[in-house]
ChimeraX commands (.cxc) that place a marker at each C-alpha (Angstrom):
marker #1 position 13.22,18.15,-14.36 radius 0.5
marker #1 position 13.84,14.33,-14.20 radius 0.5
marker #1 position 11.09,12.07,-12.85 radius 0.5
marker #1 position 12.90,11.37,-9.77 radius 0.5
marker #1 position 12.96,15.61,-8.91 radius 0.5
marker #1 position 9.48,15.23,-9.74 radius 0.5
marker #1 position 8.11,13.25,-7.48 radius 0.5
marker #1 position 10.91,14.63,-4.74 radius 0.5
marker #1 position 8.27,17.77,-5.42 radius 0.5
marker #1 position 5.50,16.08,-4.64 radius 0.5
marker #1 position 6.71,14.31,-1.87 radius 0.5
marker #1 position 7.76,17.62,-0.65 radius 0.5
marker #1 position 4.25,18.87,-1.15 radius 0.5
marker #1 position 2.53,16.48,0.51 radius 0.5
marker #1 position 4.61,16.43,3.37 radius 0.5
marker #1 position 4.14,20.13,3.22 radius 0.5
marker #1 position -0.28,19.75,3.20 radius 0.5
marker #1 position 0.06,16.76,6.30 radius 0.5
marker #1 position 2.03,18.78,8.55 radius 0.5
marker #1 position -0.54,21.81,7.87 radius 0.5
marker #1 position 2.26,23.85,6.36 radius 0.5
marker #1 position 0.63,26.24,4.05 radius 0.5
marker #1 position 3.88,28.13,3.44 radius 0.5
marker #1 position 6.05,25.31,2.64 radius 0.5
marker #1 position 3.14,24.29,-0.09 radius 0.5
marker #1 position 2.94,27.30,-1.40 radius 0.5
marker #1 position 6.47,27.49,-2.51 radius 0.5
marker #1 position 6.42,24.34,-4.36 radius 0.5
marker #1 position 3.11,26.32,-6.21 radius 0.5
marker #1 position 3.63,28.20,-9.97 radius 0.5
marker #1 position 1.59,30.92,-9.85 radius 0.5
marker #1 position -0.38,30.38,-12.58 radius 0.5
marker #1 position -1.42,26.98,-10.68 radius 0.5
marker #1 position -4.89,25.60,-11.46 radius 0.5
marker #1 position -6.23,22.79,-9.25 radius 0.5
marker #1 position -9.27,20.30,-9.92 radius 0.5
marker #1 position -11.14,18.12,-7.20 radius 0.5
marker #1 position -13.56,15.71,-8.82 radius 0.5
marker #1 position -16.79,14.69,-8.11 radius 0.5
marker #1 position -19.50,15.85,-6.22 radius 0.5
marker #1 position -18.22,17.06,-2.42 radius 0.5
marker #1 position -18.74,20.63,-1.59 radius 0.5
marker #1 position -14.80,20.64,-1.96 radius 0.5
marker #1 position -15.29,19.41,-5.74 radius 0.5
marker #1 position -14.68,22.33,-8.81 radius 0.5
marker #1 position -11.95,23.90,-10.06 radius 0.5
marker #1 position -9.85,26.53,-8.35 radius 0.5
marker #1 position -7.18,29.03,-9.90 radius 0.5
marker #1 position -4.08,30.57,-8.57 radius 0.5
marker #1 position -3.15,29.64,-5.33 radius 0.5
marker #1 position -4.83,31.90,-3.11 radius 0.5
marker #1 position -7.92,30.06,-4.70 radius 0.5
marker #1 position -6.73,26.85,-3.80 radius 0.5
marker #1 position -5.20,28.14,-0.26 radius 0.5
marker #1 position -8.82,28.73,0.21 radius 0.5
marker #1 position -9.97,24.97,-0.35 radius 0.5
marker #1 position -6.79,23.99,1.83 radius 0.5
marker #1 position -8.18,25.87,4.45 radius 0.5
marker #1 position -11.50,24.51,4.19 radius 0.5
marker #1 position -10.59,20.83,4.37 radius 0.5
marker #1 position -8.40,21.56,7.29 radius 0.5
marker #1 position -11.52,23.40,9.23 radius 0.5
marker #1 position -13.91,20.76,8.02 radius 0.5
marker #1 position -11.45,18.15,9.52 radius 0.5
marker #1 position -9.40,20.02,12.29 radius 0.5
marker #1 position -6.36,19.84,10.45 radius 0.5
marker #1 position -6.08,16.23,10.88 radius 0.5
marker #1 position -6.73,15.20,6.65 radius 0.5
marker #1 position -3.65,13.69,5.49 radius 0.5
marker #1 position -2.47,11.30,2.84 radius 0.5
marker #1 position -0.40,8.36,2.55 radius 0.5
marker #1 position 1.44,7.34,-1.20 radius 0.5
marker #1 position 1.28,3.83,-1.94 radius 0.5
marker #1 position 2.66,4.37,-5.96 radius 0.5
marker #1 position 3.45,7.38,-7.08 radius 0.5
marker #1 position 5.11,7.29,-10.86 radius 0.5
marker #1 position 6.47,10.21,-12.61 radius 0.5
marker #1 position 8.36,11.41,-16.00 radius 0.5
marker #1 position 9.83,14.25,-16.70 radius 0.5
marker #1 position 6.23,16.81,-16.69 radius 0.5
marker #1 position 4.05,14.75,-14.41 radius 0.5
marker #1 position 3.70,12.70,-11.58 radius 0.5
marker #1 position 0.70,10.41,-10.71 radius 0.5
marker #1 position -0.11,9.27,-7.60 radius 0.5
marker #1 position -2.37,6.46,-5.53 radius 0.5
marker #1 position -2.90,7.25,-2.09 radius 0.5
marker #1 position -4.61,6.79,0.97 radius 0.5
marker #1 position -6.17,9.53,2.13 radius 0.5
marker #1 position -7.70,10.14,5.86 radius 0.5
marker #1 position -9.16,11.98,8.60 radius 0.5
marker #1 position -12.02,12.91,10.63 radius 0.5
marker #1 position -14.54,15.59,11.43 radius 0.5
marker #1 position -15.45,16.72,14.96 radius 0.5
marker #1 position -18.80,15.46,14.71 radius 0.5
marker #1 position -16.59,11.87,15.00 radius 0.5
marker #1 position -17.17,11.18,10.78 radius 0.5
marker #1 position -14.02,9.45,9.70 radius 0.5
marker #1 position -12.79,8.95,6.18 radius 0.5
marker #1 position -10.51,6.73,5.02 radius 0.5
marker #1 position -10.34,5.65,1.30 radius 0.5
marker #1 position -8.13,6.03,-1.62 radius 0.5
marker #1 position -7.53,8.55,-4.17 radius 0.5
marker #1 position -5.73,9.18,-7.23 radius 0.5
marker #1 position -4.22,12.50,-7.79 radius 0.5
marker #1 position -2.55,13.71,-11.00 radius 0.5
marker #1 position 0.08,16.59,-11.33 radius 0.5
marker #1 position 1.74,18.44,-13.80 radius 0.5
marker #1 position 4.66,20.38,-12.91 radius 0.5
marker #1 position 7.16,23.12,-14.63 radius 0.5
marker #1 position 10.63,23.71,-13.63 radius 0.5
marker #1 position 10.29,22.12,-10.55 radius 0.5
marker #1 position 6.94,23.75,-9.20 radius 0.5
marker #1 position 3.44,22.37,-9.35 radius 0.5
marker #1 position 1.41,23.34,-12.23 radius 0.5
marker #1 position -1.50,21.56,-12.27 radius 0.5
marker #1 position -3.11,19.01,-9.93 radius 0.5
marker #1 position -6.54,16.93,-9.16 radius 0.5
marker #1 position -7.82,15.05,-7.25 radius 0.5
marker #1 position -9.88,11.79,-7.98 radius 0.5
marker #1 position -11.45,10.67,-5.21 radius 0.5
marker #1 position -12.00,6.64,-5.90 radius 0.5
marker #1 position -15.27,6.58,-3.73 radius 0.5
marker #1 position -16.89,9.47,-5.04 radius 0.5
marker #1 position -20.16,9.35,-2.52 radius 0.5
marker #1 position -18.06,8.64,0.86 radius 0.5
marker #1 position -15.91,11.58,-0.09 radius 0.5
marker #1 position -18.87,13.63,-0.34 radius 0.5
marker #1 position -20.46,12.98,2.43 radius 0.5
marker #1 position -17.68,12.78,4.99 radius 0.5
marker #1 position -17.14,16.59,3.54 radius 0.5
marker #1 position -21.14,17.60,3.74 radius 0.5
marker link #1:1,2 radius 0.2
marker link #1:2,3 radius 0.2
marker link #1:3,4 radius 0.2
marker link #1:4,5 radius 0.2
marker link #1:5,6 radius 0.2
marker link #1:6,7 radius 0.2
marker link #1:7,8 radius 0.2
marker link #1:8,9 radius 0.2
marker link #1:9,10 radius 0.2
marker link #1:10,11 radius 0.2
marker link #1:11,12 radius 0.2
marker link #1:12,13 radius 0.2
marker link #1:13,14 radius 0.2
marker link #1:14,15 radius 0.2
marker link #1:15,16 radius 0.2
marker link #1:16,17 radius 0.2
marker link #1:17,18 radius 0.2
marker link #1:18,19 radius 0.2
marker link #1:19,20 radius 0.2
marker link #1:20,21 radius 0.2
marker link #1:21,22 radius 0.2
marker link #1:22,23 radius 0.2
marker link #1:23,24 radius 0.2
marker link #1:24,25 radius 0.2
marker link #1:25,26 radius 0.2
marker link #1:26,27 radius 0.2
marker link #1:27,28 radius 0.2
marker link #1:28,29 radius 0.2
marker link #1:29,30 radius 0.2
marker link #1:30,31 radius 0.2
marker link #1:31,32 radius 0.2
marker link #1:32,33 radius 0.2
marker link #1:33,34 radius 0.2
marker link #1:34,35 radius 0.2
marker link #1:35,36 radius 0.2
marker link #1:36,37 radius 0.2
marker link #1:37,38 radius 0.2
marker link #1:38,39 radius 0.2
marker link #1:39,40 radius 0.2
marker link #1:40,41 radius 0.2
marker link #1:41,42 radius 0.2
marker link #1:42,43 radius 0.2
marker link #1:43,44 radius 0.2
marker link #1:44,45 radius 0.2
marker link #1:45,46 radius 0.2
marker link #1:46,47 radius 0.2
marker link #1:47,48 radius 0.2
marker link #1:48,49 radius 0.2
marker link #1:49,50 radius 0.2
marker link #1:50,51 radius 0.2
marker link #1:51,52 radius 0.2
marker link #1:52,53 radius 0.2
marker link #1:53,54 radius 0.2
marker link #1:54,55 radius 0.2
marker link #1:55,56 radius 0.2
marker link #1:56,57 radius 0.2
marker link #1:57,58 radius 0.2
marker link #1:58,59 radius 0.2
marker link #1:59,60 radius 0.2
marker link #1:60,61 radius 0.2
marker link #1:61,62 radius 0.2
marker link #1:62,63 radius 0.2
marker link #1:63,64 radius 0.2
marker link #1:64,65 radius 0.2
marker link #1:65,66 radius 0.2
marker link #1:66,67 radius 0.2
marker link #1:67,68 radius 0.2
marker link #1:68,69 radius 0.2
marker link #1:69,70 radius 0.2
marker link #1:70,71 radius 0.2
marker link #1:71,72 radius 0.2
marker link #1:72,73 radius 0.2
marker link #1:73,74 radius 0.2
marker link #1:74,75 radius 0.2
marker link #1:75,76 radius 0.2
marker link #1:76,77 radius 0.2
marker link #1:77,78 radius 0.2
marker link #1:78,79 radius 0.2
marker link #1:79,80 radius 0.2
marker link #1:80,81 radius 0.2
marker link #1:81,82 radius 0.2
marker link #1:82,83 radius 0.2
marker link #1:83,84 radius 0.2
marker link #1:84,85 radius 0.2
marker link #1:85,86 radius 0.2
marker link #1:86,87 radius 0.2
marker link #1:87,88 radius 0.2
marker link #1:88,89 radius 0.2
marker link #1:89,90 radius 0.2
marker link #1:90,91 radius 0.2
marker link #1:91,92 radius 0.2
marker link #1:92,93 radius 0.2
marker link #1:93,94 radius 0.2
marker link #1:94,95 radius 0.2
marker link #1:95,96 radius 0.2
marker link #1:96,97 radius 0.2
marker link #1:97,98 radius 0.2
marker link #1:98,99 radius 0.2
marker link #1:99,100 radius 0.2
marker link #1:100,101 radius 0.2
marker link #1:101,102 radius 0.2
marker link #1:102,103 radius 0.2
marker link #1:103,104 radius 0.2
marker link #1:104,105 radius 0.2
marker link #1:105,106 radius 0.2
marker link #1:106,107 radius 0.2
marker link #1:107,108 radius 0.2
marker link #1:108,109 radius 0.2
marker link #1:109,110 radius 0.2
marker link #1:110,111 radius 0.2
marker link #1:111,112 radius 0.2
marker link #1:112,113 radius 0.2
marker link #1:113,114 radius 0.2
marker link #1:114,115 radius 0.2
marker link #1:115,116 radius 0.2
marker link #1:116,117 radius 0.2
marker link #1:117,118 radius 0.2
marker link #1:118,119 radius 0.2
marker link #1:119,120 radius 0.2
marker link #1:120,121 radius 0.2
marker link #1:121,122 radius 0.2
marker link #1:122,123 radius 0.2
marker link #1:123,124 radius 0.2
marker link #1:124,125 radius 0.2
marker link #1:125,126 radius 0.2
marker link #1:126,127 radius 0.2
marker link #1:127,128 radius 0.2
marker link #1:128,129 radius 0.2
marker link #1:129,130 radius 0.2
marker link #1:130,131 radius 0.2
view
């Protein structure tokens, strides 16, 4: 795939994870997908396959009320991976907000994600707005 399919993909998949759409992600997933969130948080470890990682999705969506959500400010790309810088947002019920950037690194295969992480920048904010 060239770089600009690539990050079409992951445009596509973040739309996908801000509108809650867990179906429309999940097509964009290879099933031998393996995801990584870094850090600390009690999101933070390593998850494989996607119904593992549907799991996590879930569980920042709860924690937040669906309203986590991300915002690319550079996303580059060749022709296996895409790397993004975003802003990344939301709040808990309890009225905790977070809003703070993170870096997130993917590698993809013929056109489906692959691999991902995420690296939150503020490792301590991100873990406590998720305790």
């Amino acid at each position: 795939m060239t770089p600009n399919d690539n990050i079409a993909t992951i445009r596509a998949a973040l739309a996908a994870f801000n509108a809650n759409d867990v179906a429309a992600l999940e097509r964009l997933v290879d099933p031998d997908f393996v995801y990584i969130v870094r850090g600390h948080s009690s999101l933070s470890g390593e998850y494989r396959g996607w119904d593992a990682w549907a799991k996590g999705l879930a569980r920042i969506k709860e924690l937040t009320a669906g309203s986590m959500a991300a915002t690319p400010e550079v996303i580059l790309a060749d022709d296996d991976h895409v790397m993004m810088y975003a802003r990344f947002t939301g709040s808990r019920p309890d009225g905790r907000t977070y809003n703070s950037h993170q870096a997130y690194l993917y590698r993809l295969k013929h056109g489906r994600l692959l691999e991902g992480q995420t690296i939150p920048v503020d490792q301590e904010a991100f873990a406590e707005f998720l305790a």
